[in-house]
SEDOTI-513558 format. One line per 4 residues: number of its first residue (from 1); their letters; for each residue y, z, x of N, C-alpha, C. Coordinates in Angstrom, 2 decimals, padded with zeros to 5 digits. Last residue first. Layout:
BEGIN
NUM	A	Y Z X Y Z X Y Z X ~ ...
END
This chain:
BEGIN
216	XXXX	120.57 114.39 119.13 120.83 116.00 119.39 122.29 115.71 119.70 ~ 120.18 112.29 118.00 119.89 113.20 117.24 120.64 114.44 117.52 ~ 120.31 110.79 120.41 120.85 110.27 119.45 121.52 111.65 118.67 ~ 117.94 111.49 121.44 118.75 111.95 122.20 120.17 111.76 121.35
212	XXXX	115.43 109.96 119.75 115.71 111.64 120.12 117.00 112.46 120.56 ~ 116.53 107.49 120.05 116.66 108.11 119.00 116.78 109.18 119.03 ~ 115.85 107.54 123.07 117.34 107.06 123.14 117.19 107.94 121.28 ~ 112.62 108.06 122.94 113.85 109.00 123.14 115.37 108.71 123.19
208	XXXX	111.84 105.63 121.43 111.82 107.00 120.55 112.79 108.05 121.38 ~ 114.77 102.85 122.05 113.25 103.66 122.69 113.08 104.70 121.66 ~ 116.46 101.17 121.28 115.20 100.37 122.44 114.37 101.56 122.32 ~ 116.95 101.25 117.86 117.00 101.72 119.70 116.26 101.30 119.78
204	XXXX	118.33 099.61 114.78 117.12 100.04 115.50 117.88 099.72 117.27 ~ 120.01 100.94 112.20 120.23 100.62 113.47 118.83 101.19 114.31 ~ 119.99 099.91 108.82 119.15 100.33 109.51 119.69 099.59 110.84 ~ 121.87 100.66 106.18 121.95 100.12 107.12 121.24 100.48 108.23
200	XXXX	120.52 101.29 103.52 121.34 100.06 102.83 121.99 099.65 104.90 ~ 117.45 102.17 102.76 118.47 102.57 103.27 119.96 101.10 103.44 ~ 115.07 101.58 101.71 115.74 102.65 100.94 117.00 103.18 101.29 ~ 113.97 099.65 103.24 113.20 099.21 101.69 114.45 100.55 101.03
196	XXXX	114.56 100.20 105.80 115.11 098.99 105.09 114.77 098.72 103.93 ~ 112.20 101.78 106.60 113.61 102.19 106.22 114.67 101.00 105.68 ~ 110.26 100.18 106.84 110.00 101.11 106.06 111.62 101.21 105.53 ~ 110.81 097.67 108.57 111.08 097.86 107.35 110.65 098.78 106.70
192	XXXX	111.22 099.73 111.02 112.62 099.06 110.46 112.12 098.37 108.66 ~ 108.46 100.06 111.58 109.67 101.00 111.02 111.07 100.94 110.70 ~ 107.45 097.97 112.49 107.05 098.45 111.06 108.19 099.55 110.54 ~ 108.94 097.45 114.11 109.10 096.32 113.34 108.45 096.78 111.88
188	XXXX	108.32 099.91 115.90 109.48 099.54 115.81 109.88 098.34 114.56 ~ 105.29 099.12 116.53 105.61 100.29 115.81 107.30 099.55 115.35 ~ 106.39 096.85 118.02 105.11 096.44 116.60 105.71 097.96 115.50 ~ 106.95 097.85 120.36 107.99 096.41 119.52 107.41 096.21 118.19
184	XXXX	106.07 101.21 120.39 106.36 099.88 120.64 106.90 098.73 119.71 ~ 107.14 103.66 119.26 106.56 103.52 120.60 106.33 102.17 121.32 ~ 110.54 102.76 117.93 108.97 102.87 117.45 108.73 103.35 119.17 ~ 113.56 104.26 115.39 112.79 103.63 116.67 111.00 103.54 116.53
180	XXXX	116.44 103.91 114.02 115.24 104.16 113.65 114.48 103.25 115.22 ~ 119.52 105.62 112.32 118.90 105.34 113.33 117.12 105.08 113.58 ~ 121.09 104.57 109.69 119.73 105.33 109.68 119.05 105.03 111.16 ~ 123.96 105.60 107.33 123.23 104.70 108.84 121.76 105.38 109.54
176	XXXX	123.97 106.97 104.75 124.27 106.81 105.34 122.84 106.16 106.88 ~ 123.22 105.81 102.20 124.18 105.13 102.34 124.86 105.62 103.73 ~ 120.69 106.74 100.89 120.86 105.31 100.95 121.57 105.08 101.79 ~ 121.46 109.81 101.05 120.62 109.22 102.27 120.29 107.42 102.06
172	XXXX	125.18 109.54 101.09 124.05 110.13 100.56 122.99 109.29 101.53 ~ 128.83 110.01 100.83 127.52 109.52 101.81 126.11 110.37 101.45 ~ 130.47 112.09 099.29 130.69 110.14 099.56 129.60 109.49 100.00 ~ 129.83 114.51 098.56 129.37 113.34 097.71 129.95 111.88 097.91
168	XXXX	127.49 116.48 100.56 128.49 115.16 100.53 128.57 114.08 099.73 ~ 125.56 117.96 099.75 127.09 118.73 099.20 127.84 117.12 099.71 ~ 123.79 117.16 103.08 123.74 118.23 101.76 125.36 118.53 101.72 ~ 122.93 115.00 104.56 124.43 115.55 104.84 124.52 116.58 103.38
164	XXXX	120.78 113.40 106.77 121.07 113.66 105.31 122.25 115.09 105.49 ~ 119.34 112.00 108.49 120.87 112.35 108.22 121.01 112.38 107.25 ~ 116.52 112.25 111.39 117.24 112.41 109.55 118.69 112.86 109.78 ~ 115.56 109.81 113.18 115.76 110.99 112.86 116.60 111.35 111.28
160	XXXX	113.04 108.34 113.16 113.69 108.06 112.69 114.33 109.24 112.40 ~ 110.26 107.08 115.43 111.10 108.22 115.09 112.11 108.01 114.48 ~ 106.81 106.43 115.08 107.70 105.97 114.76 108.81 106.88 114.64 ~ 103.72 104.30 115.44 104.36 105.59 115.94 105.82 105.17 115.59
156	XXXX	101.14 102.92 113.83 102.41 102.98 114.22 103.07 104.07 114.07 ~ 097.78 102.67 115.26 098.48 103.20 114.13 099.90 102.92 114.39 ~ 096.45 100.60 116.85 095.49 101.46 115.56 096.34 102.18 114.58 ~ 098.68 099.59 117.74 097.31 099.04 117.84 096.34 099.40 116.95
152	XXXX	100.82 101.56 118.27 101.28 099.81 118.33 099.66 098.76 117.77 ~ 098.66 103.72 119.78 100.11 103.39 118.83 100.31 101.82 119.16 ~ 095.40 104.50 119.19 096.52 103.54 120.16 097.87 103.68 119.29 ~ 093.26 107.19 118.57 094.52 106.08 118.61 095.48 105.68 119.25
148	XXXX	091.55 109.03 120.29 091.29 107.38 119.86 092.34 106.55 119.56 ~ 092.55 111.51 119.92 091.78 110.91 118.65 091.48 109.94 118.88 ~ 094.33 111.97 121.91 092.82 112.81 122.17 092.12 112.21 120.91 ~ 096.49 110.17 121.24 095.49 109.63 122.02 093.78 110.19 122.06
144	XXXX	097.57 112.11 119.77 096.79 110.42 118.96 095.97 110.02 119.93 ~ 098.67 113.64 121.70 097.85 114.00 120.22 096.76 112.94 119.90 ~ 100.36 111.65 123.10 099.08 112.49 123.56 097.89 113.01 122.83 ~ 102.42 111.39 120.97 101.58 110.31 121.53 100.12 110.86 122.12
140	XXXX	103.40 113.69 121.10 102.81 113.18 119.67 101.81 112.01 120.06 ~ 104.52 113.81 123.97 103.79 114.60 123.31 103.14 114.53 121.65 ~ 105.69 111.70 124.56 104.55 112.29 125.28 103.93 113.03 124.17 ~ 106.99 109.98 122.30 106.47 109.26 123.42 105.30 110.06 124.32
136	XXXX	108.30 112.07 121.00 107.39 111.66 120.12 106.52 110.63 121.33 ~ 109.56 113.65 122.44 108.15 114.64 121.94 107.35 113.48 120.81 ~ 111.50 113.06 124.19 110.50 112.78 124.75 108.86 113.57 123.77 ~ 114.12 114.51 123.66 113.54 113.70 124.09 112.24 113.48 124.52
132	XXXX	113.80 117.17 120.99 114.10 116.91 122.03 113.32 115.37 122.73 ~ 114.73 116.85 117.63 113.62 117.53 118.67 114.35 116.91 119.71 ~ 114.87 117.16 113.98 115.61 116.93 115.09 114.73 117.77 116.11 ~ 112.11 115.14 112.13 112.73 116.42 112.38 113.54 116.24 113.80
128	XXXX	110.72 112.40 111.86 112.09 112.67 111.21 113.32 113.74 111.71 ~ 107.99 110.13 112.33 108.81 111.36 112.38 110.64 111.86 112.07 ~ 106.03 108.57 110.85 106.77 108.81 111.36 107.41 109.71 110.95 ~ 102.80 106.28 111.17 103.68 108.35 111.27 104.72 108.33 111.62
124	XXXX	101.06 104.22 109.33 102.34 104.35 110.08 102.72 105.79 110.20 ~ 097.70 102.99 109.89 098.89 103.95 109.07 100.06 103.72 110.07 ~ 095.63 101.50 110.87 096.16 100.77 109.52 097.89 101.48 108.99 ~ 093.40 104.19 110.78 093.74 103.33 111.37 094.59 102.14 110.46
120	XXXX	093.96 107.28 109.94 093.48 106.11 109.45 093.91 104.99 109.88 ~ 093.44 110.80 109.54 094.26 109.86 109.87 093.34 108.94 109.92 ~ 092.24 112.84 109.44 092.49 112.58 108.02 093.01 111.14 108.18 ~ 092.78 114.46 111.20 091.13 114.42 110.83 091.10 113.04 109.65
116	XXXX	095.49 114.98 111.56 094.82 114.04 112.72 093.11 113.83 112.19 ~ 096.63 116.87 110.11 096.94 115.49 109.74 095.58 114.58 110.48 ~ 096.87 119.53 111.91 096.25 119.66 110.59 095.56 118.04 110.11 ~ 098.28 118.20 113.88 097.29 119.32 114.30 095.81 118.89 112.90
112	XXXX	100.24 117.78 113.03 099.91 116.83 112.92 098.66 117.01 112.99 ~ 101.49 120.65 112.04 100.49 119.77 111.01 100.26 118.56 111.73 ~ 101.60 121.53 114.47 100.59 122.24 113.83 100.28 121.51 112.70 ~ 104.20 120.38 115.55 102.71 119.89 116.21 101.47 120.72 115.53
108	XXXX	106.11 121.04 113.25 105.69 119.88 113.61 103.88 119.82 114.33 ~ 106.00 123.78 113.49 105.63 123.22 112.35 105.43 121.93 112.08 ~ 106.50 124.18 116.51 105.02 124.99 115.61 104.70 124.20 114.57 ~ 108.96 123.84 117.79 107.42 122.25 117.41 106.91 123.17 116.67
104	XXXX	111.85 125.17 118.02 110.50 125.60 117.55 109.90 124.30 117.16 ~ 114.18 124.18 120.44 113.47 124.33 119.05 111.84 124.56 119.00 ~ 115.99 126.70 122.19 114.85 125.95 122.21 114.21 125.75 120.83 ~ 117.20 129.56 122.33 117.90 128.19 121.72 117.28 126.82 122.20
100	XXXX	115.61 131.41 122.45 116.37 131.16 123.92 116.95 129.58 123.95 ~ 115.09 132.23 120.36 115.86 132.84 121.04 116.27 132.63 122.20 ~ 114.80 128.76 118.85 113.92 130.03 119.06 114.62 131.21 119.80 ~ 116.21 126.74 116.09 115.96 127.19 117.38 115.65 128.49 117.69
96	XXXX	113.35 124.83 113.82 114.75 126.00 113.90 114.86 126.51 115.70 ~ 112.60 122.44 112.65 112.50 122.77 114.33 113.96 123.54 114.25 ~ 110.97 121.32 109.86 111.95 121.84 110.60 111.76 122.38 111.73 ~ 109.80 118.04 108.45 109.82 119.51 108.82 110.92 120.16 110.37
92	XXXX	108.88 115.69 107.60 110.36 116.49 107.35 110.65 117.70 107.97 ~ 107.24 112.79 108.43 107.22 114.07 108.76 108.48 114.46 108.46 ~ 105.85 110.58 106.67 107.04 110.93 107.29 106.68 112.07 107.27 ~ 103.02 108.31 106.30 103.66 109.53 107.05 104.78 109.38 106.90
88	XXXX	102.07 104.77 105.13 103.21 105.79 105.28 103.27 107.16 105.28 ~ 099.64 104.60 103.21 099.95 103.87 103.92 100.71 104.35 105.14 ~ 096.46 107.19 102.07 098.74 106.78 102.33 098.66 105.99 103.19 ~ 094.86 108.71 102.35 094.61 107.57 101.03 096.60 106.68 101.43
84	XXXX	094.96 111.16 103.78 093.77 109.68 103.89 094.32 108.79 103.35 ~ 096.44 113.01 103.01 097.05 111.29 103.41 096.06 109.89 103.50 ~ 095.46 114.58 101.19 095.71 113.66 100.77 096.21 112.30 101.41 ~ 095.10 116.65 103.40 093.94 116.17 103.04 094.23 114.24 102.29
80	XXXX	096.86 118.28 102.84 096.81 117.57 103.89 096.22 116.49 103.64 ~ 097.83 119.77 099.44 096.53 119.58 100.50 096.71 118.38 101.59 ~ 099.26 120.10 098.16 100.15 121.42 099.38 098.38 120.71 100.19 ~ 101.20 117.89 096.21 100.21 118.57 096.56 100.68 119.23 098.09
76	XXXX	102.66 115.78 093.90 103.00 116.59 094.36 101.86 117.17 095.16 ~ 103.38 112.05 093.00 102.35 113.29 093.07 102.75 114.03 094.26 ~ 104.96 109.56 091.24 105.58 110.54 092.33 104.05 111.76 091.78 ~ 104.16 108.07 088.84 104.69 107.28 090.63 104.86 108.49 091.62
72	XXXX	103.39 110.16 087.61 103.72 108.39 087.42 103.32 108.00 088.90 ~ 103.49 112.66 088.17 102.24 112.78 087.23 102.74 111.06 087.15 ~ 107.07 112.58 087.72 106.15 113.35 088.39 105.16 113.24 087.44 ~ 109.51 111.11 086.84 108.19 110.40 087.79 107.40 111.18 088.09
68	XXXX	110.76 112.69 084.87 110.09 111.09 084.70 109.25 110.96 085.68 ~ 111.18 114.60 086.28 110.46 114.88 085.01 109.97 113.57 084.47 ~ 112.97 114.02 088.47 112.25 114.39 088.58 111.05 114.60 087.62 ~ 115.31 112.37 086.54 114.59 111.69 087.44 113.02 112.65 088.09
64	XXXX	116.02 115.81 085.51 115.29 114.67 084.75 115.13 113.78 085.37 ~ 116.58 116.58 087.83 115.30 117.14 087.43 114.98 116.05 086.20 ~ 118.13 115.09 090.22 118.23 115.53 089.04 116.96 115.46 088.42 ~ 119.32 116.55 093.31 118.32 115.07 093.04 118.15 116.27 091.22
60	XXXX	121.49 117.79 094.26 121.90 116.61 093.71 120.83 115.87 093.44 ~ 120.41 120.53 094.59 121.16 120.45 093.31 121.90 119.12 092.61 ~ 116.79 121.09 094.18 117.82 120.60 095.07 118.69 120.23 094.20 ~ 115.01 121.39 092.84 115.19 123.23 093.15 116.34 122.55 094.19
56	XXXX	113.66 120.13 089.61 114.06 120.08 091.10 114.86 121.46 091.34 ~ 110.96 120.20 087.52 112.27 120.72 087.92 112.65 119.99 089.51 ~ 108.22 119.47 086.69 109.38 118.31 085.96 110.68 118.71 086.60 ~ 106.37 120.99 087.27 106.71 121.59 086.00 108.06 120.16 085.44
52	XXXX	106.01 119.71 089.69 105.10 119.61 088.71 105.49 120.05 087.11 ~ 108.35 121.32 091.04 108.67 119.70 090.63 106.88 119.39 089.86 ~ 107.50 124.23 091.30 108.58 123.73 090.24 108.83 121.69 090.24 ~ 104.55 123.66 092.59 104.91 124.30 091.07 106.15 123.63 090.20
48	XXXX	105.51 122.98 094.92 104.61 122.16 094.35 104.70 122.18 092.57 ~ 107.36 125.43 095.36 108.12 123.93 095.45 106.81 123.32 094.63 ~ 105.32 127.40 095.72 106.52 127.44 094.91 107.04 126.36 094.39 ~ 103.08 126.23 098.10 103.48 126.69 096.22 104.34 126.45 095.49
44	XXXX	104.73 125.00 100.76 104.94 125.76 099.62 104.65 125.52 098.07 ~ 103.71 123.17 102.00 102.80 124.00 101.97 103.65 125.26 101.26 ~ 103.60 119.57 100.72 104.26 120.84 101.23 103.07 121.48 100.90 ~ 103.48 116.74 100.04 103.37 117.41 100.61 103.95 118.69 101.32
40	XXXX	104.19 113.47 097.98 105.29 114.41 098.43 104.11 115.99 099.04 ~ 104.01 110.45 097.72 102.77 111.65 097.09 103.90 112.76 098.50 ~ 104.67 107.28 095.83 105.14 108.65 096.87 104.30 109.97 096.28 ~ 105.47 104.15 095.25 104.56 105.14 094.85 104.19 106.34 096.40
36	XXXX	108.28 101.96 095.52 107.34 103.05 095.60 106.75 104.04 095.19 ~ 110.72 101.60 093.57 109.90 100.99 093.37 108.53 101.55 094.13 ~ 113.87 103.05 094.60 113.20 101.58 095.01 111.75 101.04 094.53 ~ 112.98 105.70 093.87 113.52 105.03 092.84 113.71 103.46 093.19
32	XXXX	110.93 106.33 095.62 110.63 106.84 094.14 111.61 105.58 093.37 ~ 112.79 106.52 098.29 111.32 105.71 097.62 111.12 105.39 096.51 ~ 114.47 108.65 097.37 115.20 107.31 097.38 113.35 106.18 097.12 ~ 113.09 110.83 096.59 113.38 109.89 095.76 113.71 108.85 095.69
28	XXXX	111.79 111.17 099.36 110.84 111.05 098.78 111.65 110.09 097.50 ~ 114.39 111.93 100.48 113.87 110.70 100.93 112.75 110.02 100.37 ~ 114.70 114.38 098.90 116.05 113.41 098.74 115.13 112.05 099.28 ~ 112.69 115.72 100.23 112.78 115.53 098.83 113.94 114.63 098.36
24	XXXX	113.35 115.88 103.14 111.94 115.51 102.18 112.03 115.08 101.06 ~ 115.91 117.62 103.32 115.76 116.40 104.11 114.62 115.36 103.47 ~ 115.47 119.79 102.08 116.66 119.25 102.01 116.63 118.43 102.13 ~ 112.18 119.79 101.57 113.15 120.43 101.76 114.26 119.92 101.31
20	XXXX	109.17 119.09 102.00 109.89 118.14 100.46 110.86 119.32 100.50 ~ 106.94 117.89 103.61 108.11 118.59 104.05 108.67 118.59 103.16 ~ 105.95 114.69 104.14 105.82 116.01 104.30 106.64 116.71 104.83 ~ 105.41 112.52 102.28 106.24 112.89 102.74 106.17 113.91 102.68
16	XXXX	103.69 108.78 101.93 103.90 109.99 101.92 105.21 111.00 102.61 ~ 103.42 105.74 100.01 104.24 106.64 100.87 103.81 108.03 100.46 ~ 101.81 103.31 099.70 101.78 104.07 099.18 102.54 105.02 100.07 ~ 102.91 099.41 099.59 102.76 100.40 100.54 102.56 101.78 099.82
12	XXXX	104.40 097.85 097.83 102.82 098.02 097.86 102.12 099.17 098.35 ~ 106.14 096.11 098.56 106.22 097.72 097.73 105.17 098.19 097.49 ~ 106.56 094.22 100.22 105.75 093.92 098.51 105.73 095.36 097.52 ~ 106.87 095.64 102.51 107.92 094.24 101.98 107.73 094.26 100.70
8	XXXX	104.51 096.88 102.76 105.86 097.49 102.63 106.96 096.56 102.16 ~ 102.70 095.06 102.58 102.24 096.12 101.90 103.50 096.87 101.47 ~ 103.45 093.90 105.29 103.29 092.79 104.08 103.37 094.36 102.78 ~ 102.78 096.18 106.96 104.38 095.18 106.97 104.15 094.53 105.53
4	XXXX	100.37 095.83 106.92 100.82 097.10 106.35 102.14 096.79 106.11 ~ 099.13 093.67 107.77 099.11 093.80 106.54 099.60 095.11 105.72 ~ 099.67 093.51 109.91 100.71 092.23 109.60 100.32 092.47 108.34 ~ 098.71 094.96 112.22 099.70 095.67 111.42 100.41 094.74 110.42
END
């Protein structure tokens, strides 16, 4: 992993980010405007459309920053397909709670579902969406495993939950504290400097569920 670390230190690294919501699209720019090259993923149309057209549909990331980097440094697409080619996963996606106030995985464990053909030894995944203890250690882990991959070894596993605070104009996602964990001491070292290339204070946990638990 001493050349994907090097890749991210050097800006080198190609980032992806799936999910380009509230949480996606604010993290995609902070990249964007540190000097990374970011290919942003969704399975809404709609969204692919209006930041191709140069717009943003979020009311503090500004469509002219958006109209400069889109078709540069910043590519938009709704195809999975594209991570092959990405150094860097983040997962954005949402875990709304279900009627018996249990979050919904569907949209998490259905694209990794989707992600896992495509995946590439060398990569980093990490995750973002608020979940319950233990879904990136058993259950994301398990995933990777039915593929062959090792975390810490073939790929880096990684949870970093999101705080992004929509409408707050003192604290934005540079500026606020960025809890960040791995499956192991390797995952964990790659994921402190992912988030250290866009976040101004990265607090790394001993574990993905102390982060998980963090979250909730």
């Amino acid at each position: 992993m001493k050349k994907l670390l090097e890749k991210i230190k050097n800006k080198k690294a190609k980032i992806g980010v799936i999910g380009l919501g509230y949480v996606g699209l604010p993290l995609a720019s902070n990249f964007l405007k540190n000097g990374f090259e970011v290919t942003g993923i969704d399975v809404d149309d709609s969204k692919i459309k209006t930041l191709e057209s140069g717009l943003s549909y979020i009311s503090h990331i500004d469509s002219i920053f958006i109209n400069e980097s889109i078709g540069k440094n910043f590519q938009v697409t709704s195809e999975i397909s594209s991570i092959s080619k990405l150094d860097v996963i983040i997962l954005c996606l949402p875990t709304p709670l279900n009627d018996n106030k249990e979050p919904d995985m569907s949209y998490v464990f259905n694209t990794i579902n989707d992600l896992l053909p495509y995946l590439q030894k060398g990569q980093a995944l990490s995750l973002e969406s608020t979940t319950y203890p233990g879904t990136t250690s058993e259950d994301i882990y398990g995933m990777l495993e039915e593929k062959n991959f090792i975390a810490g070894q073939d790929i880096c596993l990684i949870y970093s939950p999101e705080r992004e605070d929509p409408g707050n104009l003192t604290f934005n996602t540079e500026t606020i504290p960025k809890i960040v964990s791995g499956h192991t001491q390797v995952c964990l070292e790659v994921g402190k400097a992912i988030y250290n290339s866009i976040v101004q204070i990265v607090v790394p946990v001993s574990s993905t569920q102390t982060a998980e638990l963090t979250k909730l």
